[in-house]
C-alpha positions as CSV (number, residue, x, y, z in Angstrom):
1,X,-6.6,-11.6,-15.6
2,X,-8.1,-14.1,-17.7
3,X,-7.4,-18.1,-17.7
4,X,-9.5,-19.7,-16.5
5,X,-10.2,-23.3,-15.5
6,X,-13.0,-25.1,-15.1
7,X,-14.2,-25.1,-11.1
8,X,-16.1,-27.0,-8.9
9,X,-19.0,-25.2,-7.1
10,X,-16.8,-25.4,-3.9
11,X,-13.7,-23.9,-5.5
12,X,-15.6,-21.4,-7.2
13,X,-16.8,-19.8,-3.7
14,X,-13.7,-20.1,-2.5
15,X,-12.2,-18.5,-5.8
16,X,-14.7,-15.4,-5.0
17,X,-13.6,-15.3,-1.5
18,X,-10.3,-15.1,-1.9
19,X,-10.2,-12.5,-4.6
20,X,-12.7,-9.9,-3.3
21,X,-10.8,-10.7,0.3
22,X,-7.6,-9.6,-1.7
23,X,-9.3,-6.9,-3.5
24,X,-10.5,-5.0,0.0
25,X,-7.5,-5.9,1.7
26,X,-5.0,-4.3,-0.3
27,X,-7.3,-1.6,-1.3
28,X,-7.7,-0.9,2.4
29,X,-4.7,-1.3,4.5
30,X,-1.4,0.6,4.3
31,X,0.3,-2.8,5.8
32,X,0.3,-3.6,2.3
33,X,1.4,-0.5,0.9
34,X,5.0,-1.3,-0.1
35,X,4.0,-3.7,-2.3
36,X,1.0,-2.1,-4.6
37,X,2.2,-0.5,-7.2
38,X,-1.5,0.2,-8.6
39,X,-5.2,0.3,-7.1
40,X,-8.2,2.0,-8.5
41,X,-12.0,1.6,-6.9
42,X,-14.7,3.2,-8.8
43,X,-18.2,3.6,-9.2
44,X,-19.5,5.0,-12.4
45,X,-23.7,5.8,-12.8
46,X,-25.3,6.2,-15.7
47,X,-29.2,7.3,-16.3
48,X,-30.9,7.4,-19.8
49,X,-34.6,9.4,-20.2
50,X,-36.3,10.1,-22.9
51,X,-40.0,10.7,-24.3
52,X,-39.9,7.6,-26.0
53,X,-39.2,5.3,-23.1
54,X,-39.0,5.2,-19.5
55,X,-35.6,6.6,-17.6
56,X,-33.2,3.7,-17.6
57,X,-30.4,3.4,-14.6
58,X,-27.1,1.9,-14.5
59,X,-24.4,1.4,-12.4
60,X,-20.9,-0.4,-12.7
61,X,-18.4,-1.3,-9.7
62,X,-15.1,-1.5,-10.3
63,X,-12.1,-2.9,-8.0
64,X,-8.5,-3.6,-9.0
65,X,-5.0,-4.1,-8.2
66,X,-1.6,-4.6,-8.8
67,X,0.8,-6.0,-6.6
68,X,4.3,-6.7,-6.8
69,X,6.3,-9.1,-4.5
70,X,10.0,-10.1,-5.9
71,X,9.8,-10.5,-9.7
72,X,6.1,-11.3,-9.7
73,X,2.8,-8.9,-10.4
74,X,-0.1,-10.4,-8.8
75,X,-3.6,-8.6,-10.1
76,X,-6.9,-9.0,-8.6
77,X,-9.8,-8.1,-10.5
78,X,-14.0,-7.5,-9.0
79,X,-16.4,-6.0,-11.7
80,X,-20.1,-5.4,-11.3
81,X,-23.2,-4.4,-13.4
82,X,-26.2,-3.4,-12.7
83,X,-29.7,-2.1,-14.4
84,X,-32.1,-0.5,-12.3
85,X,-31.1,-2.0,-9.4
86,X,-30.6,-5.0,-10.4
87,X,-27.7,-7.2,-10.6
88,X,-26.7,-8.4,-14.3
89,X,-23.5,-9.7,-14.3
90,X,-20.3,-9.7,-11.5
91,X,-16.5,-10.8,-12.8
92,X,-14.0,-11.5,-10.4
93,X,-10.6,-12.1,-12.2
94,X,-6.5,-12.9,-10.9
95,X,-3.3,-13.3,-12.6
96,X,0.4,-13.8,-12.1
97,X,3.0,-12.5,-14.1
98,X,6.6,-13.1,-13.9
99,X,8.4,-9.9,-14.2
100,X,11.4,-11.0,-16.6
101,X,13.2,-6.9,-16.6
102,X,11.5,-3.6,-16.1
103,X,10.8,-3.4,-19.6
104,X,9.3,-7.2,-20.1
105,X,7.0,-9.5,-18.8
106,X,4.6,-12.4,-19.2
107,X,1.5,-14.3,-17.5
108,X,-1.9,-15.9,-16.8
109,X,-4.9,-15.3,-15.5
110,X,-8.1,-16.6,-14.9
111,X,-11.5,-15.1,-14.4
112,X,-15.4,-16.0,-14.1
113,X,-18.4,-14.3,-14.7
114,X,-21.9,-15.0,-12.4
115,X,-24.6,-13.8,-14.8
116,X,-27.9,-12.9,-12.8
117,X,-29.5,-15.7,-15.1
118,X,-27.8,-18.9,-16.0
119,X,-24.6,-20.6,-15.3
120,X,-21.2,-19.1,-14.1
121,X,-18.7,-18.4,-17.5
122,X,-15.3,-19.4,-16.6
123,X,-12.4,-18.5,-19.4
124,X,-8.7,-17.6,-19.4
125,X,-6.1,-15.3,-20.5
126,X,-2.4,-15.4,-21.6
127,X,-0.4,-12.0,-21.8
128,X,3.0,-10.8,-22.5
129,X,4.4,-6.6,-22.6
130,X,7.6,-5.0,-23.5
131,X,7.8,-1.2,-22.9
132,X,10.1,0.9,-22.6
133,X,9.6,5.2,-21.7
134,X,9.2,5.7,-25.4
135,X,7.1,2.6,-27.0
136,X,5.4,-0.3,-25.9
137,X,4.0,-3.8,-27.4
138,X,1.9,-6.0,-26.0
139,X,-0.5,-9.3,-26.8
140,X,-3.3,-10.8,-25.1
141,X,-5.3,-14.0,-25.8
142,X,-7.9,-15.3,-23.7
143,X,-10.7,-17.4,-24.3
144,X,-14.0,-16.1,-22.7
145,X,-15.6,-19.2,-22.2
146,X,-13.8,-22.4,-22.2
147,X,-17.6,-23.8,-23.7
148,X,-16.6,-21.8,-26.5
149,X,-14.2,-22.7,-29.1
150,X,-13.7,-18.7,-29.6
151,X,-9.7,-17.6,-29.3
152,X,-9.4,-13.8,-29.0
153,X,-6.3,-12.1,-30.1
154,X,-5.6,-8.5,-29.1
155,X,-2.0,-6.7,-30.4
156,X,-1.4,-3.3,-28.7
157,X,1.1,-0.6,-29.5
158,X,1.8,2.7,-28.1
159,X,4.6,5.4,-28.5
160,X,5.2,8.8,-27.2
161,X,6.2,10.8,-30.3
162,X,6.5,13.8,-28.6
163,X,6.8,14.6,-24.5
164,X,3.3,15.5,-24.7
165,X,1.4,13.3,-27.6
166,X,1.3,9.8,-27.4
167,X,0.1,7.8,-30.2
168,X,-1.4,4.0,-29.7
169,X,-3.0,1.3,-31.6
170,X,-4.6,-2.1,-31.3
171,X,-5.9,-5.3,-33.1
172,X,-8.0,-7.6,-32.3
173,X,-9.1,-10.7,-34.2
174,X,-11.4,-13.5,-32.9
175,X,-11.0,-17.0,-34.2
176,X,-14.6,-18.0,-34.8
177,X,-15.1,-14.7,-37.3
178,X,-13.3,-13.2,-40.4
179,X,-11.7,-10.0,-40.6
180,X,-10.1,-7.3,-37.6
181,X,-11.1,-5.1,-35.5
182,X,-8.6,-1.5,-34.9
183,X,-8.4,1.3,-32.7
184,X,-6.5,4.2,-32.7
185,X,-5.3,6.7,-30.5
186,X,-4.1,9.9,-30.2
187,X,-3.6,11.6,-26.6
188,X,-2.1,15.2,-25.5
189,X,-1.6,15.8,-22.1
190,X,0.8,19.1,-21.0
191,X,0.0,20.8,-18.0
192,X,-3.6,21.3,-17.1
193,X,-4.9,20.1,-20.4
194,X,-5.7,16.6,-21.5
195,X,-7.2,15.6,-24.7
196,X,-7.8,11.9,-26.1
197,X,-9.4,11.4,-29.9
198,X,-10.1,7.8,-30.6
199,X,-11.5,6.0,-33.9
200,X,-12.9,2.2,-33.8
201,X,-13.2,-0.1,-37.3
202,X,-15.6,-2.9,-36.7
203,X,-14.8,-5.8,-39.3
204,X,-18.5,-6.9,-39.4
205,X,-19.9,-3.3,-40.4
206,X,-19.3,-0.9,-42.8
207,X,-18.0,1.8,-40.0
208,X,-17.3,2.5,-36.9
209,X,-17.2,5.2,-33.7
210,X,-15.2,8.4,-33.9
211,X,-14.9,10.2,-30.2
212,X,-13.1,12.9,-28.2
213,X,-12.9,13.7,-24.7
214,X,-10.9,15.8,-22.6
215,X,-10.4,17.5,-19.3
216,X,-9.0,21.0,-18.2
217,X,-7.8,21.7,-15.2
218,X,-9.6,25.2,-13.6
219,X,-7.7,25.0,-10.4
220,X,-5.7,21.7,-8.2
221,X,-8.8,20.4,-7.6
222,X,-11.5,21.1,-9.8
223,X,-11.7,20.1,-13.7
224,X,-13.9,20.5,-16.7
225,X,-14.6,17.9,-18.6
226,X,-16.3,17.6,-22.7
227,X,-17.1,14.5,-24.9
228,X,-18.0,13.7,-28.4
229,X,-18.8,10.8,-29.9
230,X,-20.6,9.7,-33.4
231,X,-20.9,6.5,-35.3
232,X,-20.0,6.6,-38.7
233,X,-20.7,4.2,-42.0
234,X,-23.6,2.8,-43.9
235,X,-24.2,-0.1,-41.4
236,X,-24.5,2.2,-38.5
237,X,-27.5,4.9,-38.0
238,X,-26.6,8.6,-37.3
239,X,-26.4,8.5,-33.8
240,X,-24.0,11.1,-31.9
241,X,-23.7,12.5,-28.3
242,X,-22.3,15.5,-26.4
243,X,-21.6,15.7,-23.2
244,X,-20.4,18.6,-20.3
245,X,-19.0,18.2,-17.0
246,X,-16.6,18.6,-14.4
247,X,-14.9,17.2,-11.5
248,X,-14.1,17.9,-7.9
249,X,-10.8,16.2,-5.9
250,X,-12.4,15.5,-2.3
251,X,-8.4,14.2,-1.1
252,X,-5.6,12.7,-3.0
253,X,-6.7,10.7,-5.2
254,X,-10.2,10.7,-4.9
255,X,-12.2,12.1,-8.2
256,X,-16.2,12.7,-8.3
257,X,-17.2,13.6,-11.7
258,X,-20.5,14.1,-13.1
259,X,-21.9,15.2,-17.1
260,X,-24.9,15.7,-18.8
261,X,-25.3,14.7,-22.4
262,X,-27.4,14.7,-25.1
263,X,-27.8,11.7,-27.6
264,X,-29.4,13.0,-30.7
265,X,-30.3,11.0,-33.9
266,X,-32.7,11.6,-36.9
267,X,-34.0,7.7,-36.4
268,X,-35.1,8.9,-32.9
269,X,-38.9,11.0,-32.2
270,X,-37.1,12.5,-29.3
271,X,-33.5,13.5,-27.8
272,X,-32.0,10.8,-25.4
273,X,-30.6,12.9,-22.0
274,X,-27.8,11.1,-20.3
275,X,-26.4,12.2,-16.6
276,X,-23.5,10.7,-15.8
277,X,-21.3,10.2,-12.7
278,X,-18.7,8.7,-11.4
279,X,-16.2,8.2,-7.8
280,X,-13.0,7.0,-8.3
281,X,-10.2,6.1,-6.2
282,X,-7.4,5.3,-7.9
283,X,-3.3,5.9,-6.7
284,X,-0.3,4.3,-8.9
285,X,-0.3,3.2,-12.2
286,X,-1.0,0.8,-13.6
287,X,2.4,-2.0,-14.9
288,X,0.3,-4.1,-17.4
289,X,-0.1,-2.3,-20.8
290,X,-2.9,-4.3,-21.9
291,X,-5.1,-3.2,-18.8
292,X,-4.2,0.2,-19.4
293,X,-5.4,0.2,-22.7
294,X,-8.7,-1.6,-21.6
295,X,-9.5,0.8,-19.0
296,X,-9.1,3.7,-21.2
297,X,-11.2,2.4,-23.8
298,X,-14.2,2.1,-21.7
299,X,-13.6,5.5,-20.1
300,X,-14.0,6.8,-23.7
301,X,-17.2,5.2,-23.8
302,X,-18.3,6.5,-20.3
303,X,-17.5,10.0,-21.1
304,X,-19.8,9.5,-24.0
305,X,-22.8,7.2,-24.8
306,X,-21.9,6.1,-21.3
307,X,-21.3,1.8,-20.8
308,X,-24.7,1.2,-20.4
309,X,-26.0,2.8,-24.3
């Protein structure tokens, strides 16, 4: 989801209509059930406190989905943040893809972003997948602002190397600066354990972020959940976090899941706690590769510093 052009006022508000209209409706109504092949609605909290500052809360709304009518995938994107109450920044975002085979496909999207100060962002995206039940490859480029001369590229692999490991990559360069930015990724799932370790380089800095998270399954409906995460390298300071938690199933497909975590660092007079959590209703799965990868990367981060940090 992320061309964009650049809109009137008028088309705008109608371009919010129509894609948090689409957003609830096919969230909501089972008339539209043959044709979803992904939908995931989600609120994630996040509260910071410490001796050396007052107790910070944040919040982030998430709707999405997929929906697939002949040889087309239609996605329809609504995402919210929020400090304290306040509203910082909303994104709504659509695309179309033309669906050439099961295993490829290619398309557009656009998407705008109403900051709570300043003028609406407007910018654009161009994707294209191939995967198959053993690999996958995928690019994105998009353009977050069409003020902006600023082209990002993002290449994305994944393989399953084993029936239970799968093993992923990504690079991302950005036309305006020098050098890349990589992720790796290594995930386990078998049963009722799942395990994800993750590394980010950052281009600019000497370093990076190391993390891992992962759930275990007590019983059908209840979970435990741990995280770790730690920056590493001489640009960054020592700064790490662990976290605990669990989650509870309320019906099919509806997760609550809460954490408490610690963010320690020798630069700080005082621990940082963090409380996290999270509703999430989300049924399918997802076709686009790229969004996949997305939404787990910023999982990772909300099972640790949390998206707010």
């Amino acid at each position: 989801m992320r061309w964009h052009l650049s809109l009137s006022k008028k088309e705008m508000m109608m371009f919010k209509s129509i894609t948090m209209t689409a957003v609830a409706a096919l969230l909501a109504g089972p008339a539209f059930a043959e044709g979803v092949s992904f939908a995931r609605l989600s609120y994630d909290y996040s509260s910071y406190d410490s001796d050396d500052f007052d107790q910070v809360d944040a919040g982030l709304l998430h709707g999405e989905v997929e929906y697939e009518i002949s040889q087309f995938l239609l996605t329809a994107e609504i995402l919210n943040f929020s400090i304290d109450g306040d509203n910082v920044s909303t994104t709504y975002g659509a695309s179309g893809a033309y669906v050439f085979s099961p295993e490829a496909l290619a398309g557009l999207g656009l998407f705008a972003t109403d900051p709570d100060e300043g003028d609406t962002i407007t910018g654009f995206e161009a994707f294209g997948q191939y995967e198959t039940a053993q690999f996958g490859a995928a690019i994105n480029l998009s353009q977050g602002d069409l003020d902006e001369d600023n082209l990002t590229t993002v290449l994305i692999g994944e393989a399953s190397v084993i029936p239970a490991v799968t093993l992923g990559a990504s690079a991302t360069t950005q036309s305006e600066f020098d050098g890349t930015d990589y992720k790796l990724v290594a995930e386990y799932e078998d049963g009722p354990i799942f395990a994800r370790a993750t590394i980010d380089t950052f281009s600019e800095d000497d370093g990076g972020l190391f993390g891992v998270r992962g759930t275990y399954d007590i019983a059908p409906q209840i979970r435990a959940s741990a995280a770790f995460q730690t920056l590493y390298g001489d640009d960054f300071i020592d700064l790490s976090v662990i976290a605990i938690g669990g989650g509870y199933q309320f019906v099919d497909d509806l997760w609550f899941d809460a954490s408490f975590g610690v963010i320690q660092s020798d630069s700080f007079d005082d621990d940082i706690s963090v409380i996290q959590a999270s509703l999430t209703y989300e049924t399918g799965a997802r076709k686009r590769l790229d969004a996949r990868f997305s939404q787990a990367a910023l999982d990772d981060v909300q099972a640790g510093f949390g998206f707010a940090f």
